[in-house]
C-alpha positions as CSV (number, residue, x, y, z in Angstrom):
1,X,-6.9,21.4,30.6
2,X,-3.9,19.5,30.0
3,X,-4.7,15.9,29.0
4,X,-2.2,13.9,31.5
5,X,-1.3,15.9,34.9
6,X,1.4,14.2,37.2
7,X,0.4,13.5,40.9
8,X,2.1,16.5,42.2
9,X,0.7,18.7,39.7
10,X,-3.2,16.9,40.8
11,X,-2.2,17.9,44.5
12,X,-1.4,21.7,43.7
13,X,-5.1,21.7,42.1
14,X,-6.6,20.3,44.9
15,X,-4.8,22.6,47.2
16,X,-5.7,25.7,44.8
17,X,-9.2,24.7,45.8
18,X,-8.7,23.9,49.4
19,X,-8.0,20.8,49.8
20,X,-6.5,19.3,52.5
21,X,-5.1,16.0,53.8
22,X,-4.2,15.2,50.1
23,X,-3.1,11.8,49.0
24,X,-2.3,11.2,45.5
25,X,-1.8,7.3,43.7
26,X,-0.3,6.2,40.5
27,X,-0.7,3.4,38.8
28,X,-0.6,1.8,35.7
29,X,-3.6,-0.3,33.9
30,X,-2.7,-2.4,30.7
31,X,-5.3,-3.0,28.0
32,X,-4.7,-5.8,25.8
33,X,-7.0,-6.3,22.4
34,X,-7.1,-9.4,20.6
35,X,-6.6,-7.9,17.1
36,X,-6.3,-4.3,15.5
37,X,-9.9,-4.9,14.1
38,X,-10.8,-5.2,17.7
39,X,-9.1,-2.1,18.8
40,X,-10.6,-0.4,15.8
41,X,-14.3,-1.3,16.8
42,X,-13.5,-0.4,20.6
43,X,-11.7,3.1,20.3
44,X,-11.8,4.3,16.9
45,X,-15.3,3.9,16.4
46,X,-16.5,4.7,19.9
47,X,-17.8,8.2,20.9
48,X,-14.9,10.3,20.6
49,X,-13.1,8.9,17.5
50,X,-16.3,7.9,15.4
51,X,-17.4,11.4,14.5
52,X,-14.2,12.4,12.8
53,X,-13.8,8.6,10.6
54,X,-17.8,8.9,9.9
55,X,-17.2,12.2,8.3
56,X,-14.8,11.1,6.2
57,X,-15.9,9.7,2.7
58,X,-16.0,6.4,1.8
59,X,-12.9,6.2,0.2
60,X,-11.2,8.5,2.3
61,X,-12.6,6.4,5.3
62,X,-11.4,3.1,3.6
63,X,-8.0,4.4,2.9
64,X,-7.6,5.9,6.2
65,X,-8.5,2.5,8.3
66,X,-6.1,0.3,6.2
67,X,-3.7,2.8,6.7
68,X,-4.2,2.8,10.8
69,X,-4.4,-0.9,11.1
70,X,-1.1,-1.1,9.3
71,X,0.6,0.9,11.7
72,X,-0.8,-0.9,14.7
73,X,0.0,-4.7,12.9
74,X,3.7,-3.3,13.0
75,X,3.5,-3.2,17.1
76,X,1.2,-6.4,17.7
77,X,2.4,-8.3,20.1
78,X,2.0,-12.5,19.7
79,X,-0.8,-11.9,22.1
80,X,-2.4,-8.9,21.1
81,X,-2.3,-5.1,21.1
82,X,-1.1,-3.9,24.4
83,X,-1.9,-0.2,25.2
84,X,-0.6,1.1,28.6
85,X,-2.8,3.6,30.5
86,X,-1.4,6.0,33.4
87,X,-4.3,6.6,36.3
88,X,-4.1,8.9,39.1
89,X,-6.6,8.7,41.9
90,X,-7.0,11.5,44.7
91,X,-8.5,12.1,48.0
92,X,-8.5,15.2,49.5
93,X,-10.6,16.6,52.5
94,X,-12.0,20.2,52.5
């Protein structure tokens, strides 16, 4: 499965599966974190990213985070770390 899917493209896989009476919404949700140490406890370290940095050795793991946060300090905002996320809701009648 493709990670992102337009709105037309999640209304030509309802409709592969009979849906009918399809309406499709966009929007657009902003996440702001305070600081990059915030962000790094929230997504990095969550469920899908902690895995891969746990199985890193220590120095690899030390090396890798201070190269990340580096990269993110370069786009901090005065307020914070902004991250924009695309949604797409559907309903559809069968």
């Amino acid at each position: 499965w493709p990670t992102r899917f337009t709105p037309e493209e999640v209304e030509l896989l309802l409709a592969s599966y009979g849906f009918i009476h399809k309406k499709t919404l966009r929007e657009t949700k902003e996440k702001i974190y305070a600081s990059v140490d915030e962000y790094w406890e929230t997504i990095v370290l969550s469920a899908g990213g902690r895995m891969t940095v746990m199985n890193m050795d220590e120095a690899m793991r030390v090396r890798f985070k201070e190269e990340y946060l580096n990269r993110l300090r370069s786009v901090m905002q005065p307020d914070g770390l902004h991250f924009l996320s695309p949604i797409i809701y559907s309903i559809a009648q069968k």
